[in-house]
DOVEX-341650 format. One record per residue: x, y, z of N, C-alpha, C, O, CB in turn. Coordinates in steps of 0.05 Angstrom, whole numbers. Glycine has a CB too. Layout:
N
+--------+--------+--------+--------+--------+--------+--------+--------+--------+--------+--------+--------+--------+--------+--------+
|    n.u |    n.v |    n.w |   ca.u |   ca.v |   ca.w |    c.u |    c.v |    c.w |    o.u |    o.v |    o.w |   cb.u |   cb.v |   cb.w |
+--------+--------+--------+--------+--------+--------+--------+--------+--------+--------+--------+--------+--------+--------+--------+
|      X |      Y |      Z |      X |      Y |      Z |      X |      Y |      Z |      X |      Y |      Z |      X |      Y |      Z |
...
+--------+--------+--------+--------+--------+--------+--------+--------+--------+--------+--------+--------+--------+--------+--------+
***
This chain:
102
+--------+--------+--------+--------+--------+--------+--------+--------+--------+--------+--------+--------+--------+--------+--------+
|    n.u |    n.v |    n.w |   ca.u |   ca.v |   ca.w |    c.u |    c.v |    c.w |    o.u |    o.v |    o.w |   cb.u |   cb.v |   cb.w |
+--------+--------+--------+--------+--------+--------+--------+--------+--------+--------+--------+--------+--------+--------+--------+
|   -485 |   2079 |   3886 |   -472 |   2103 |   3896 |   -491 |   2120 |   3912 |   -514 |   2124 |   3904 |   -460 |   2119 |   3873 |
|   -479 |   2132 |   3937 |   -496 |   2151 |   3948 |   -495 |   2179 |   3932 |   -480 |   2183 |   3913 |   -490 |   2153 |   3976 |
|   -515 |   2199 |   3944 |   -517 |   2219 |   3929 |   -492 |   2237 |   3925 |   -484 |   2242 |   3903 |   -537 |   2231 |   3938 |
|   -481 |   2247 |   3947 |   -450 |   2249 |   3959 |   -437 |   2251 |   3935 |   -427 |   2268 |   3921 |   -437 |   2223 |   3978 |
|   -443 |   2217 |   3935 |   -415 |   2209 |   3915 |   -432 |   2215 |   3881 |   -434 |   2191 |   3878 |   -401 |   2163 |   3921 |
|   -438 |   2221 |   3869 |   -455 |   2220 |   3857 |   -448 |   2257 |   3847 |   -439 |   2268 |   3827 |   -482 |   2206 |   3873 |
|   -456 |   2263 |   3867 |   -451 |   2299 |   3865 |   -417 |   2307 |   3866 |   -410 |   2327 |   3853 |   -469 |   2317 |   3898 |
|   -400 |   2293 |   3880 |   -372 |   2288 |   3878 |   -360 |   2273 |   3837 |   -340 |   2272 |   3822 |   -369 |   2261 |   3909 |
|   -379 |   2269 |   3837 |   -372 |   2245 |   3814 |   -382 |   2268 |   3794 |   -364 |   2272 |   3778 |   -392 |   2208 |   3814 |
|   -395 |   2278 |   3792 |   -403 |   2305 |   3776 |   -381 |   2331 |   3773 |   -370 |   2339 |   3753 |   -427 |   2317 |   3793 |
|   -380 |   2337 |   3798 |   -362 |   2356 |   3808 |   -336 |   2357 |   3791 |   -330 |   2376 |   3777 |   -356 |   2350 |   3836 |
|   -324 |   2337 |   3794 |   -298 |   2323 |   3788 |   -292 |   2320 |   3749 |   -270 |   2324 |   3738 |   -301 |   2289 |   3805 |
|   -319 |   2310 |   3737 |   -329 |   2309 |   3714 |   -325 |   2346 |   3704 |   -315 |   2354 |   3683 |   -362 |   2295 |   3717 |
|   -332 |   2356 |   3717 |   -335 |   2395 |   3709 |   -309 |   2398 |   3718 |   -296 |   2413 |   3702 |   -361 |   2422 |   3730 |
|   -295 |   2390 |   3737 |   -270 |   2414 |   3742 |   -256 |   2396 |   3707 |   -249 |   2407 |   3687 |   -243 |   2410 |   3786 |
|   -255 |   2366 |   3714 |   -230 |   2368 |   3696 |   -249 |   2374 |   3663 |   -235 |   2369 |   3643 |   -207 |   2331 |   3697 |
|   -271 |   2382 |   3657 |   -268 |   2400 |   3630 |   -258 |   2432 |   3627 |   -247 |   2444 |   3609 |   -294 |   2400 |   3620 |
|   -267 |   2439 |   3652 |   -250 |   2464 |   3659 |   -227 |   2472 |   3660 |   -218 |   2494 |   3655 |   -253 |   2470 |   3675 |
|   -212 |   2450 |   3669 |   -188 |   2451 |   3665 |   -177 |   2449 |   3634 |   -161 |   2466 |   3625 |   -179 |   2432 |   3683 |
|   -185 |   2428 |   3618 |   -173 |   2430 |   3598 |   -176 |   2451 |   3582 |   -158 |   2456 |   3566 |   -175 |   2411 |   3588 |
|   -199 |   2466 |   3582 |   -204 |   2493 |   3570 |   -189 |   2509 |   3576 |   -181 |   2522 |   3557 |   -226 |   2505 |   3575 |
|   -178 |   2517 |   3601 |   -155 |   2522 |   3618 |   -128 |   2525 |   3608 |   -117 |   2547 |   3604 |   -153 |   2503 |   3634 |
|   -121 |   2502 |   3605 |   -101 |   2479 |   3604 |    -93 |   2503 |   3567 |    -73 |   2516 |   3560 |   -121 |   2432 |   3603 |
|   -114 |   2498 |   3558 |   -109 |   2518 |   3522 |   -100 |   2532 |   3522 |    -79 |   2536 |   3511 |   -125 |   2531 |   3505 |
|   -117 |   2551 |   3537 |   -104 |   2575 |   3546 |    -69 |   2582 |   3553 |    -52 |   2595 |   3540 |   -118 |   2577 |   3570 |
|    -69 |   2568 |   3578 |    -48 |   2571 |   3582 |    -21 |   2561 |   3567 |      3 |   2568 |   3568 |    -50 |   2565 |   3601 |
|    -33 |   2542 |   3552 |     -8 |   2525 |   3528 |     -8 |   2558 |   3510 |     12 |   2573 |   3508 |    -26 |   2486 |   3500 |
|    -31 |   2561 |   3501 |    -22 |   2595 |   3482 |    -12 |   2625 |   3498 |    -15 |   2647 |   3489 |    -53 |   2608 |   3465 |
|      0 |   2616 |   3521 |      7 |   2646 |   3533 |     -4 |   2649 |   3542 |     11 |   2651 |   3561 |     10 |   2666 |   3526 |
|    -37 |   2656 |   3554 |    -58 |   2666 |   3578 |    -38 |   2671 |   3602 |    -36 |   2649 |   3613 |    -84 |   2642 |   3587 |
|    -27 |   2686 |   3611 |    -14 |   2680 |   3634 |    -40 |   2685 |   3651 |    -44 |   2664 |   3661 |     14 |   2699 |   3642 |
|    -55 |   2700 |   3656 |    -78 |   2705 |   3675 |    -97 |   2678 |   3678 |   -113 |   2675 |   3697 |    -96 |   2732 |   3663 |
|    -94 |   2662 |   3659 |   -111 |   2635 |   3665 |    -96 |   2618 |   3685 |   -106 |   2599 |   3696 |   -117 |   2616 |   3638 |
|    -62 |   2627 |   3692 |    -50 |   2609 |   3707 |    -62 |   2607 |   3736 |    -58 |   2587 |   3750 |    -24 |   2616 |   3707 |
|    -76 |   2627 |   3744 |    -95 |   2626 |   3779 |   -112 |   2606 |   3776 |   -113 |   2588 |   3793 |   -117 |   2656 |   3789 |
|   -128 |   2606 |   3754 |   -152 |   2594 |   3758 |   -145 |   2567 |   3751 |   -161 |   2550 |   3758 |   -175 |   2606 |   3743 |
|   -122 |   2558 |   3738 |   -120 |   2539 |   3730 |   -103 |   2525 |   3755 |   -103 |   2500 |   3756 |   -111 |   2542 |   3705 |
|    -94 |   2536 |   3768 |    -75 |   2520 |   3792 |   -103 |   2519 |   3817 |   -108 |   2498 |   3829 |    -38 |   2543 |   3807 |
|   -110 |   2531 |   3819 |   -146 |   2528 |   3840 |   -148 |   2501 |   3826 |   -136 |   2482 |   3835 |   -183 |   2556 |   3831 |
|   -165 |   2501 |   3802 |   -176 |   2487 |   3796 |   -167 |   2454 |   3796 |   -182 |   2435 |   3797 |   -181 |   2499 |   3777 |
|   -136 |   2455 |   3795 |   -122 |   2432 |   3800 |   -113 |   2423 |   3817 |   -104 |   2400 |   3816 |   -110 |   2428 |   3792 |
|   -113 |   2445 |   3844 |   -118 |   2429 |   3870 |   -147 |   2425 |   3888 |   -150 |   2417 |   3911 |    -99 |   2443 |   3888 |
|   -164 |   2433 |   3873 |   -198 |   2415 |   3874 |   -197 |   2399 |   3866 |   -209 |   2379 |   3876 |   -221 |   2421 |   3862 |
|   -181 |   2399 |   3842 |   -191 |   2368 |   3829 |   -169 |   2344 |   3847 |   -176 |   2323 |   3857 |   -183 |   2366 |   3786 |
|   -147 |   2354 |   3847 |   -138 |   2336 |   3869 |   -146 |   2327 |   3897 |   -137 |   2307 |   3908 |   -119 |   2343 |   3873 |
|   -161 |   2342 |   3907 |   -173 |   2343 |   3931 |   -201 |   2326 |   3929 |   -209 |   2310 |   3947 |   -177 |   2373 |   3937 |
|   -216 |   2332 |   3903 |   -238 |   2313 |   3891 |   -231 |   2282 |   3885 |   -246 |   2263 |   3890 |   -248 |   2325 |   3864 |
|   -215 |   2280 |   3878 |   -202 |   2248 |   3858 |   -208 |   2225 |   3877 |   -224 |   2207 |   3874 |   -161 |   2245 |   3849 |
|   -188 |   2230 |   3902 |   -190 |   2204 |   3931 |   -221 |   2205 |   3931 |   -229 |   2183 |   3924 |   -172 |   2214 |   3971 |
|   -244 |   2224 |   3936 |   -266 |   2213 |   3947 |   -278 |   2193 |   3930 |   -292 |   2174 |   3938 |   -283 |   2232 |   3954 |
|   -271 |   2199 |   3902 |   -290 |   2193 |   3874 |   -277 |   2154 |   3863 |   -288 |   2134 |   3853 |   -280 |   2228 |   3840 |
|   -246 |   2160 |   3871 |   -230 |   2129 |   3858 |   -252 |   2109 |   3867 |   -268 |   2114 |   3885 |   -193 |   2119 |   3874 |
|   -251 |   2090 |   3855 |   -267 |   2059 |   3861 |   -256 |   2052 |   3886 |   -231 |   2055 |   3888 |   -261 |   2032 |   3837 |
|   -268 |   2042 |   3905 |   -258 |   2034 |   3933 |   -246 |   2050 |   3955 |   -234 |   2046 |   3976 |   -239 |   2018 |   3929 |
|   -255 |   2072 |   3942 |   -250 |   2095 |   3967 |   -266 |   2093 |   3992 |   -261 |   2094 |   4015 |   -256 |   2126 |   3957 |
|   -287 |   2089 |   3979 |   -310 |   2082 |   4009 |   -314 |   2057 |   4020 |   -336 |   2051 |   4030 |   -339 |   2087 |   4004 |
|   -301 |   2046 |   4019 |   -302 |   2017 |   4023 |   -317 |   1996 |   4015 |   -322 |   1975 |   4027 |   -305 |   2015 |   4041 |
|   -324 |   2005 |   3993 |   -334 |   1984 |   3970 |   -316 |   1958 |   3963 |   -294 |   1957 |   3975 |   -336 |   2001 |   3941 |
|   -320 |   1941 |   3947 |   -307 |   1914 |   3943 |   -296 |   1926 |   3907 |   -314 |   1935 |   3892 |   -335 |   1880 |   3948 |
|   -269 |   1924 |   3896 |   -266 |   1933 |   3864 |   -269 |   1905 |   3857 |   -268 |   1886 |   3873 |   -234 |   1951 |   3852 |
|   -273 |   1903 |   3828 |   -275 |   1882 |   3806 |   -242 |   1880 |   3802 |   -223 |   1895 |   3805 |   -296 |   1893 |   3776 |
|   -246 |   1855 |   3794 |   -221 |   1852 |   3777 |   -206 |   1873 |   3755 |   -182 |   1876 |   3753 |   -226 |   1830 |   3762 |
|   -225 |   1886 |   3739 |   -220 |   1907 |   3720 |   -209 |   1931 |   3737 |   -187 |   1941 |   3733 |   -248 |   1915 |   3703 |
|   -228 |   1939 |   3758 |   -217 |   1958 |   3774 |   -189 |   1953 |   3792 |   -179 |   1972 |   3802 |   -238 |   1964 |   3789 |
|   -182 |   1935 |   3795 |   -157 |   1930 |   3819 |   -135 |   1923 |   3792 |   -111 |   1925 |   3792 |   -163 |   1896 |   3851 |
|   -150 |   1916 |   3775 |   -117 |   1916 |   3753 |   -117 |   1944 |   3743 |    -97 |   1958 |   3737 |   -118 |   1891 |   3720 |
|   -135 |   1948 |   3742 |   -125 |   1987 |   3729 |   -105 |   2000 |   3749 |    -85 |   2014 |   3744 |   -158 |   2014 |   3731 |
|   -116 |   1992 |   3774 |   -106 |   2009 |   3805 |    -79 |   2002 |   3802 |    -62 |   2020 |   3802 |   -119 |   1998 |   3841 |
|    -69 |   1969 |   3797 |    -41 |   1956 |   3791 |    -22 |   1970 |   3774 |      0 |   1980 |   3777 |    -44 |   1931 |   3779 |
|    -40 |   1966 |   3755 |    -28 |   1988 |   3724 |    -19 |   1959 |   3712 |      3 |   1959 |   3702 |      8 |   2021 |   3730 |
|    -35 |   1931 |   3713 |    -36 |   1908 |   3695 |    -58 |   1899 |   3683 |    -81 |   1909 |   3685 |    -27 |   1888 |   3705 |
|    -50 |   1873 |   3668 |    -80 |   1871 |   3655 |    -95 |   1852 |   3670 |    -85 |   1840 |   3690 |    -80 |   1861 |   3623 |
|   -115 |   1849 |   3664 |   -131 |   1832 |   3680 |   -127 |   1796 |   3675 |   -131 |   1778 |   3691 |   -163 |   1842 |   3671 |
|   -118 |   1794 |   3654 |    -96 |   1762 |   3657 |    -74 |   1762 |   3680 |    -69 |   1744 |   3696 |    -73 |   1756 |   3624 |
|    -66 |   1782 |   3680 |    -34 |   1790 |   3689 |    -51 |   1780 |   3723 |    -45 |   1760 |   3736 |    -17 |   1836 |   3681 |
|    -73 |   1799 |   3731 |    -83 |   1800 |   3756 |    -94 |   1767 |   3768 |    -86 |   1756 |   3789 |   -108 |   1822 |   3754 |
|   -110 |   1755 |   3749 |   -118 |   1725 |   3743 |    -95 |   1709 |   3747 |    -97 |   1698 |   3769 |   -128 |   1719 |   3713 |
|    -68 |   1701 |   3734 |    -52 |   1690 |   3730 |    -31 |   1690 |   3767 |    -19 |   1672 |   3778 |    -42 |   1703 |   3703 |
|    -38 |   1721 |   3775 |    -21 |   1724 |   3798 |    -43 |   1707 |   3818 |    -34 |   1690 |   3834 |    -13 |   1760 |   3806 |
|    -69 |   1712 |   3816 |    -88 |   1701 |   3842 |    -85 |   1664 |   3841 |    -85 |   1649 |   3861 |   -128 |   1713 |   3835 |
|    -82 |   1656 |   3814 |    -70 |   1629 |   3809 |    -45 |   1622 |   3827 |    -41 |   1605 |   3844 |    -63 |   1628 |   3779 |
|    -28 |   1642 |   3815 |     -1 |   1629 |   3834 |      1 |   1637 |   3863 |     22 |   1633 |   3874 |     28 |   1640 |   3823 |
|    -16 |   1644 |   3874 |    -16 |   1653 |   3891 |     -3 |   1677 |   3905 |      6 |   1676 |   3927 |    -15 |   1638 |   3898 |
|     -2 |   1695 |   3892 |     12 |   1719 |   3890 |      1 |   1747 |   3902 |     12 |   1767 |   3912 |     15 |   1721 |   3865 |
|    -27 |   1739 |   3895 |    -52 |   1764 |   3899 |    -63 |   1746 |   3914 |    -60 |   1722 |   3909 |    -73 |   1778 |   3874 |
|    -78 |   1757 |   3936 |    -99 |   1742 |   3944 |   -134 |   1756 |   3945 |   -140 |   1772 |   3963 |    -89 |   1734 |   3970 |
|   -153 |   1749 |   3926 |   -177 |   1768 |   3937 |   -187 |   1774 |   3959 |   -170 |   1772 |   3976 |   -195 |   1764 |   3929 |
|   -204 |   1779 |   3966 |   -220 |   1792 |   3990 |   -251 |   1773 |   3988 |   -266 |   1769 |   4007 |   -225 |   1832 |   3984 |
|   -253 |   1766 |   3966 |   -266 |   1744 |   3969 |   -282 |   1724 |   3943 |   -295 |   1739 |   3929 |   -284 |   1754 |   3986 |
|   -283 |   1704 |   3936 |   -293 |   1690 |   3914 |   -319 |   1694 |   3909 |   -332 |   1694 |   3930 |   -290 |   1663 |   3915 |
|   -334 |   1700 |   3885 |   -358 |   1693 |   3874 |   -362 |   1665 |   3872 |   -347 |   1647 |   3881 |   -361 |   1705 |   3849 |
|   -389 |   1660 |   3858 |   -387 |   1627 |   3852 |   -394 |   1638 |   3830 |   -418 |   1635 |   3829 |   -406 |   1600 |   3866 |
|   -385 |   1653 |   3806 |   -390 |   1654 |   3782 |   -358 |   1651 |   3769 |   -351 |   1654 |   3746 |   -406 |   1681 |   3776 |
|   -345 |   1645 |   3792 |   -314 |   1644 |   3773 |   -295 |   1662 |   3786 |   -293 |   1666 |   3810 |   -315 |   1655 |   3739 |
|   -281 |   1671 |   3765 |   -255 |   1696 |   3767 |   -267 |   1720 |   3768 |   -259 |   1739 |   3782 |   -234 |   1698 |   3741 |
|   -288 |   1720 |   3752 |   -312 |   1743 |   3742 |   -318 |   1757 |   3765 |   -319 |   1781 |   3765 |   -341 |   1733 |   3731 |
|   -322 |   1740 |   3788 |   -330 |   1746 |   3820 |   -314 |   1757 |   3838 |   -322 |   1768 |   3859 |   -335 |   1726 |   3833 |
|   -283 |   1754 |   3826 |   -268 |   1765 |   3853 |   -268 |   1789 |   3854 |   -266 |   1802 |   3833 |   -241 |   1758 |   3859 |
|   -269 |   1799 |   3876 |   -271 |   1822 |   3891 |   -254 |   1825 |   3915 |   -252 |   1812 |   3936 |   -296 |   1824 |   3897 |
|   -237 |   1854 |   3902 |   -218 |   1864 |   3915 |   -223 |   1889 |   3940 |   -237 |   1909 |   3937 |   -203 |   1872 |   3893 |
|   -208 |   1881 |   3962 |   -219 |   1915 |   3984 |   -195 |   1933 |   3970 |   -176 |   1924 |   3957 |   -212 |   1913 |   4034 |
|   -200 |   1955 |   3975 |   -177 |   1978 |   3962 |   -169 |   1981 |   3985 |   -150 |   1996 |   3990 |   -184 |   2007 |   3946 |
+--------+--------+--------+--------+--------+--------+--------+--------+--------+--------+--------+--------+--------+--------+--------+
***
């Protein structure tokens, strides 16, 4: 990771504890925490795209492109078998190797 991403990846780490501190608040009535808490959750939305796996044009793992799917990583395996998925490109260590572009 570059530094960028690194200081983004931090960033993102603090808003969302802030938020859930937040987040308390406002579950018990705080109405005055409701400003800081809607800021804070369109930073963090604004933060998330730079920080996801494959935002920068990195290659994701299998673990990562089945999370992105919302399946499991058999489910992902089984589809690249039937030819369903196709990777971005083979390892020679196996399944272990494929690598997905986002």
């Amino acid at each position: 990771m570059r530094p960028a991403q690194l200081a983004l990846a931090r960033a993102e780490q603090h808003l969302i504890e802030r938020l859930g501190q937040l987040e308390a608040k406002v579950n018990a009535g705080d109405e005055r925490a409701w400003l800081e808490y809607g800021q804070l959750a369109a930073a963090l939305a604004a933060v998330m795209p730079s920080t996801a796996p494959g935002a920068n044009g990195e290659m994701l793992t299998t673990a990562e492109m089945a999370k992105r799917l919302q399946l499991s990583t058999r489910t992902v395996l089984r589809k690249v078998k039937a030819g369903e998925l196709k990777p971005e490109r083979f390892g020679k260590r196996g399944p272990g190797a494929l690598r997905w572009s986002a």
